[in-house]
N, C-alpha and C positions, 0 to 999 in steps of 0.2 A: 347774484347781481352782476352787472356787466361792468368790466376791466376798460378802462379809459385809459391812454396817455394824455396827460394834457402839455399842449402844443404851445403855442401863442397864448399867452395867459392874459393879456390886457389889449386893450383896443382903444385906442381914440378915432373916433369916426367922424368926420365934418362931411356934412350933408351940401351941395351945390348945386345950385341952378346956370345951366348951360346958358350964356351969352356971350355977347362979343368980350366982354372983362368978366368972368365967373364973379360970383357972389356968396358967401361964405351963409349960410341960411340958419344954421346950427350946429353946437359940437358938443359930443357926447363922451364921456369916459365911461368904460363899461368891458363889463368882460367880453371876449371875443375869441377865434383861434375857433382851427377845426375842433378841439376836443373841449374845448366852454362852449361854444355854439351846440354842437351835438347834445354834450352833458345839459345844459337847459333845457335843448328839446324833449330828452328822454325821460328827464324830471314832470315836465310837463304833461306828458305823457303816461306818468305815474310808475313810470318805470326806478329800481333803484339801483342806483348808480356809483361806482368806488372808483373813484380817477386815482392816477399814479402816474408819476413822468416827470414833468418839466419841472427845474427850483424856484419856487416864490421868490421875489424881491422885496425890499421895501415901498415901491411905486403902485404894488399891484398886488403885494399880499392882501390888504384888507377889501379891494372890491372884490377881488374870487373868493373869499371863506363868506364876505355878508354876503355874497348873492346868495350861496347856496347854503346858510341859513336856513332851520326852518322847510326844506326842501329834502325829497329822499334819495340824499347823496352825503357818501363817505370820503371824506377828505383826508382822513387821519395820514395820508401816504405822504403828503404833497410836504414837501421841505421848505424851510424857508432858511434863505443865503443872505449873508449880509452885501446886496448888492441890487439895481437897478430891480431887476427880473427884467422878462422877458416881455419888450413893448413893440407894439408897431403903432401905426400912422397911418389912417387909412381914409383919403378924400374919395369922395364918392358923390355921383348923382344918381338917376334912374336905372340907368342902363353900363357905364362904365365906373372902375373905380382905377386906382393908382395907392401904390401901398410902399410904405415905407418902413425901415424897420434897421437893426442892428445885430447883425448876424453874423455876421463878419467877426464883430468884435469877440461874441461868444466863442465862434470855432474856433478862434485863437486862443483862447484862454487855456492855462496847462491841467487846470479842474473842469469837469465835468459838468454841466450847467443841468445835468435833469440823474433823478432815481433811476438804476434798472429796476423792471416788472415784479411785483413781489411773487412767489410763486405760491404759495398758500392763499393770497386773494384771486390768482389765475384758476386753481385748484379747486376751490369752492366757490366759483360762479357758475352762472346760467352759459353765457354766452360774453363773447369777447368783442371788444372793439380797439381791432391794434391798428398803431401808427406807423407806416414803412421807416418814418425820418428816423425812429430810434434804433433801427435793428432787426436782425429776425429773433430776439432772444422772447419777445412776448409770443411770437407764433409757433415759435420751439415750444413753450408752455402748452400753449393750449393743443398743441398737435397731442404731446405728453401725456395732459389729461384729458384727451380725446374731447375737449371742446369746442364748438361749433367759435370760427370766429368771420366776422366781417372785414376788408379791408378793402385801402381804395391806393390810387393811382404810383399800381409797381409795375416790373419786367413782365411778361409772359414765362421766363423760364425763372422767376424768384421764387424763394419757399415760401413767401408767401401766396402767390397766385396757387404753387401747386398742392397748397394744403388748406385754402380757405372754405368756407363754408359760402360768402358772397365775395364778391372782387368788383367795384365800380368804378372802373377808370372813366375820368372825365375827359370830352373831346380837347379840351387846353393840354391834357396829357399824352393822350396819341399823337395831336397834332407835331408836340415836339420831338417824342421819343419815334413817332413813326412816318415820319413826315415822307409825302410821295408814296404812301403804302395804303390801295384801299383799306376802307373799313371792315371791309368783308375778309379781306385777306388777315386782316390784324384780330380778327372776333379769332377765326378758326386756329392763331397760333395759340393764344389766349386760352379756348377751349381744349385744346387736344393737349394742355398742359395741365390741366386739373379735373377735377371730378365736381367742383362747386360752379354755384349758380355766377356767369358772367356778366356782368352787364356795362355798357357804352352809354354815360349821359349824353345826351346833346345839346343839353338847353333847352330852348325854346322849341326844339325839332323832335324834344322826347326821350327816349331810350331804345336802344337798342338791345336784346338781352338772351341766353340762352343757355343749355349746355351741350356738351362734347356729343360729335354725332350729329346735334340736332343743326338745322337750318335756321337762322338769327329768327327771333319775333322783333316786333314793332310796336311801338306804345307813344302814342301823340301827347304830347303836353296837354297839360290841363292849361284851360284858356280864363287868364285870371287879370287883375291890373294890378301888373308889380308898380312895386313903388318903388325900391330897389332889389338888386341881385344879390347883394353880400349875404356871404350866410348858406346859400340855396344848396352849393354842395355840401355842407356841414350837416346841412337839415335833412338833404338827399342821406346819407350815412348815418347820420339816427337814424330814417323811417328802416334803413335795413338790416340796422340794430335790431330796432325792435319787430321787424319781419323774425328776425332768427327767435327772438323771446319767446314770441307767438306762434312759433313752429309755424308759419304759414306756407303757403303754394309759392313756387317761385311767382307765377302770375297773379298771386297775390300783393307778395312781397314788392313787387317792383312797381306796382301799382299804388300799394303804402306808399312806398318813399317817392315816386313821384310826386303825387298829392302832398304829400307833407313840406316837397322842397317850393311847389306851388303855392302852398301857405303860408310857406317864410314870408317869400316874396310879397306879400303883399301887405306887409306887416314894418316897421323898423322902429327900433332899433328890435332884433332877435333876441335879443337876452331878456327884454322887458315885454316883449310881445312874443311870447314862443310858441307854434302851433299847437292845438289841443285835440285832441281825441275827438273831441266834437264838431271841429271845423274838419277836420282832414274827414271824417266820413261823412260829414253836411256834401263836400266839395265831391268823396266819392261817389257817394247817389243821385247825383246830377248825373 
């Protein structure tokens, strides 16, 4: 089963229609965060799933254990603190959102607000899906047990870029960390720092994707009508999750998680509508 950190554990999301005075359309409490978004998809998916990471609150312990309810996912890891957890705020329309949240308050705190990696559930899984925000101690694991793992938006020269199995940095991520540096220049430092499959989201513009040696490929967005964005990189890192599960071809792989981050999109809220196996290959045989 694949090793989860869970990130942002709760989400309120208010839906908005763009005019001259925005208009409040709907508001959702519901799981969210790269590793609840991902983890629904991957359930979704039928994949099974053991998260570990972030400490439950009382605001938000009970919508993450009912989500995943009932679903093939282990949660036995995930703690629960006598304390908020871990919320954001996140208004959103089609195309933009704005997101609020209290992080601040955590990194100050003199305790710890999430589990390290257990190593016995790093030990006996398939494949991993680690989060840079926690550390390299989960990519130290699975280097350990020579486990294949995914990861998304680190350094070029981090242990995790140069021991992953996938690494998808997203263009909001180069943008800042590389900012004035082509893209081409930023794939090659990227690549010639690992041995795993590289890939550059771009959005709406596709992927960019490759490995060491080789000359970047090209992969156009799937042409869909989002309804909203949120989600779409979380959904992006499932599909490359489950590319690793599925031992598939890199040009598979990146193909998956395209298609499946396309599928988010056109769906909301993601936790209650999560792509399925049968729409992401409806979407790829077109």
């Amino acid at each position: 089963m694949e090793w989860l950190c869970q990130r942002k554990a709760f989400c309120l999301k208010i839906s908005i229609r763009r005019r001259t005075a925005a208009e409040i359309s709907r508001k959702d409490h519901l799981l969210g965060g790269e590793t609840g978004t991902a983890s629904a998809v991957l359930c979704s998916l039928g994949a099974n799933v053991r998260l570990g990471g972030t400490h439950l609150g009382t605001m938000n312990k009970d919508i993450i254990l009912d989500y995943f309810k009932g679903k093939p996912a282990d949660t036995s890891e995930l703690v629960c603190k006598d304390f908020d957890g871990i919320i954001d705020w996140v208004i959103i329309d089609k195309n933009s959102r704005t997101c609020f949240g209290e992080w601040k308050k955590h990194f100050s705190s003199k305790e710890p607000f999430y589990e390290p990696p257990c190593e016995s559930s790093v030990r006996d899984c398939k494949c991993v899906g680690a989060d840079p925000f926690f550390g390299e101690q989960i990519a130290r694991l699975a280097t350990k047990f020579n486990k294949p793992f995914a990861v998304i938006d680190c350094e070029h020269d981090s242990f995790f870029n140069k021991h992953c199995a996938v690494n998808a940095v997203s263009h909001q991520y180069l943008d800042d960390r590389y900012s004035g540096i082509d893209y081409t220049e930023v794939f090659k430092l990227y690549t010639d720092n690992t041995d795993g499959l590289v890939i550059f989201t771009l959005g709406e513009k596709g992927a960019m994707y490759g490995r060491r040696g080789q000359a970047p490929k090209y992969l156009k967005a799937f042409d869909v009508d989002a309804v909203s964005t949120l989600g779409a990189g979380d959904s992006f890192k499932a599909g490359t999750i489950y590319g690793l599960y599925k031992q598939m071809s890199d040009d598979e792989l990146v193909r998956f998680a395209t298609a499946t981050a396309a599928v988010a999109c056109t769906q909301f809220p993601i936790a209650t509508n999560p792509p399925t196996l049968n729409t992401i290959l409806t979407l790829l045989n077109k």
